[in-house]
N, C-alpha and C positions, 0 to 999 in steps of 0.2 A: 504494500500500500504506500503510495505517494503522500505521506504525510503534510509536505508543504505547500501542495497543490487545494487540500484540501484547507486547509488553514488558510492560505490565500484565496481559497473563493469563499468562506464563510467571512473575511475579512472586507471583501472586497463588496458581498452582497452587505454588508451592514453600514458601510457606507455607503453605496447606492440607496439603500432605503432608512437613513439615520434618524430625519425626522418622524416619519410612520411608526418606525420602531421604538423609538423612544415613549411617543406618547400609547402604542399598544404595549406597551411593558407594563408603564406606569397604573394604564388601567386596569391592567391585569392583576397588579400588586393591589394596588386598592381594594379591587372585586375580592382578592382574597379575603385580606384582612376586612372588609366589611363582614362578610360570610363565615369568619371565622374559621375558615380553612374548609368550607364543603365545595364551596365553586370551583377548586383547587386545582382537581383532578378533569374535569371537564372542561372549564376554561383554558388548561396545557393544552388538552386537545386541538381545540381550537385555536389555542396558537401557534401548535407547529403545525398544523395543517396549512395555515395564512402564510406561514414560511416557509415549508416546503414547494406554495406556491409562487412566491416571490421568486425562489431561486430555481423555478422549472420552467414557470409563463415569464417570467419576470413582472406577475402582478404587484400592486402596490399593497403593501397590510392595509387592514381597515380593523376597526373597534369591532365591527359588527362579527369580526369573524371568530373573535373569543365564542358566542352561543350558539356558532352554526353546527355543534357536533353534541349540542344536548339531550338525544338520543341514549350516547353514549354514559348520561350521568349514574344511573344504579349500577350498573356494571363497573365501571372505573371505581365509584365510590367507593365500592365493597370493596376491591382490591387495593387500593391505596390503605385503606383503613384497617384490612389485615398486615401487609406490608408494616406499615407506622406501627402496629402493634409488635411484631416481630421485630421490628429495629428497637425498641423501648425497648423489653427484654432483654436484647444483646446489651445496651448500657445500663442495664440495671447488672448483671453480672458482673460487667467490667465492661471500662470505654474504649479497649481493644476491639473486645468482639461484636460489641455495637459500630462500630466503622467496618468491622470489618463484616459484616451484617452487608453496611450501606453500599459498600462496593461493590459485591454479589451484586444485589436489586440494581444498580448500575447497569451491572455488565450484564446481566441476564436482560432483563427488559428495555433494553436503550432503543430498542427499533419497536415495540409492544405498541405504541400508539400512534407510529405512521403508518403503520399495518393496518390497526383498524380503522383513520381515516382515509387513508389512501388508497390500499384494497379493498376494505369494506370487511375486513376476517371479525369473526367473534373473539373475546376478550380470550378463550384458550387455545383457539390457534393462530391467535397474534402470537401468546405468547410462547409458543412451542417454535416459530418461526424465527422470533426473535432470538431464540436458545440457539435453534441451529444460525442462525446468520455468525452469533456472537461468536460459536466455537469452531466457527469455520477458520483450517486451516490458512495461517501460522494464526493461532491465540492469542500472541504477542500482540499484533493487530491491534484487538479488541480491548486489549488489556493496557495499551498505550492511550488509543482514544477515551476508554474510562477514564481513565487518569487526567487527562489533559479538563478534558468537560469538569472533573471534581477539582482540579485546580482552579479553573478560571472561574469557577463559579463561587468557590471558597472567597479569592482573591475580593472576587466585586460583593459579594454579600458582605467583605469588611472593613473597603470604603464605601463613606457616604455615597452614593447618589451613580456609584460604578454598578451597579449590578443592572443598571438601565443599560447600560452597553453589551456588559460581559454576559447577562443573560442569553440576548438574541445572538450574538458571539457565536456563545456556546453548543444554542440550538441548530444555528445554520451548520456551523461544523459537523454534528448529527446526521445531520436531515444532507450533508452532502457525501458523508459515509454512508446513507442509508441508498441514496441515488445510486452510489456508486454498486451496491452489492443488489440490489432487486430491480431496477431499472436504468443503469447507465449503459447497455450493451443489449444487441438482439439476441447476445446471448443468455443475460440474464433475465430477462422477458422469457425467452422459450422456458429457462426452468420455470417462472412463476405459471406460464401455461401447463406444464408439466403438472405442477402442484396441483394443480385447478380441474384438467383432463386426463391425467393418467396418461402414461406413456400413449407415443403415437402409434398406428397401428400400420402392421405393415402392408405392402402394397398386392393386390392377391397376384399371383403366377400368372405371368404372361403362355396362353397356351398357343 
């Protein structure tokens, strides 16, 4: 994986779309903390879907695309809400195994919600998808981009008014490994056809 290729186009799409994103972050932040963390997991959605499309169409974000995937709310909620419970637990034991809890759900889930607004999959074969994307050969891969998204997002969650950047940053970056592994190539399109129709069938005997 061309790691600076990707870093320079989640770079390059957040500024091209710096204003949109800035004020779609903020609303999204707000929308949390009003809601108390239930919009949390819905509202993501619908942000990185807005940003997946920015850097496919090069459509512009809009506010409105936060509640375009509310559909998706019982489903996500329940899972995030298991998730958050299983991360508590791991820092209630010790704050090793509660991070190291968070990095799993990372790296297991990092593609789980472009799958389901992007293909349309239900919440467990997003995530079954997501599992094989992540541990698709070299591992390394996956286990670098986790890292990078938990750094950047660490870094801007602990200056003031950074995580308006680093968030969409770190989403684009995502959403351009995601491009690259399920739809950057007619090759990776025939597997998700694959996934979808079962193998092709062969052509009968020419008699």
């Amino acid at each position: 994986m061309n790691f600076s290729t990707h870093l320079e186009t989640a770079w390059r799409s957040t500024l091209a779309f710096i204003g949109p994103l800035l004020l779609l972050t903020m609303v999204q932040i707000l929308v949390v903390l009003l809601s108390l963390g239930i919009l949390a997991p819905v509202t993501t959605a619908g942000y990185m879907q807005s940003l997946l499309r920015a850097l496919r169409e090069g459509r512009t974000p809009e506010i409105r695309d936060l509640f375009s995937t509310m559909s998706l709310f019982l489903p996500l909620l329940g899972f995030f809400l298991l998730v958050t419970i299983v991360t508590m637990i791991g820092f209630m034991i010790l704050v090793l195994p509660g991070f190291m809890v968070g990095f799993c759900v990372i790296f297991a889930t990092m593609y789980m919600i472009p799958l389901m607004t992007d293909k349309e999959m239900g919440i467990i074969d997003a995530l079954n998808h997501s599992w094989a994307m992540a541990t698709r050969e070299p591992v390394t891969d996956q286990l670098v981009v986790s890292l990078i998204y938990l750094i950047v997002i660490s870094v801007g969650a602990s200056i003031p008014f950074a995580i308006l950047v680093a968030q969409p940053f770190a989403t684009l970056l995502v959403l351009s490994v995601y491009r690259e592994r399920v739809g950057g190539s007619s090759e990776r399109e025939r597997i998700s056809e694959y996934d979808a129709e079962g193998p092709p069938q062969s052509p009968p005997p020419v008699e």
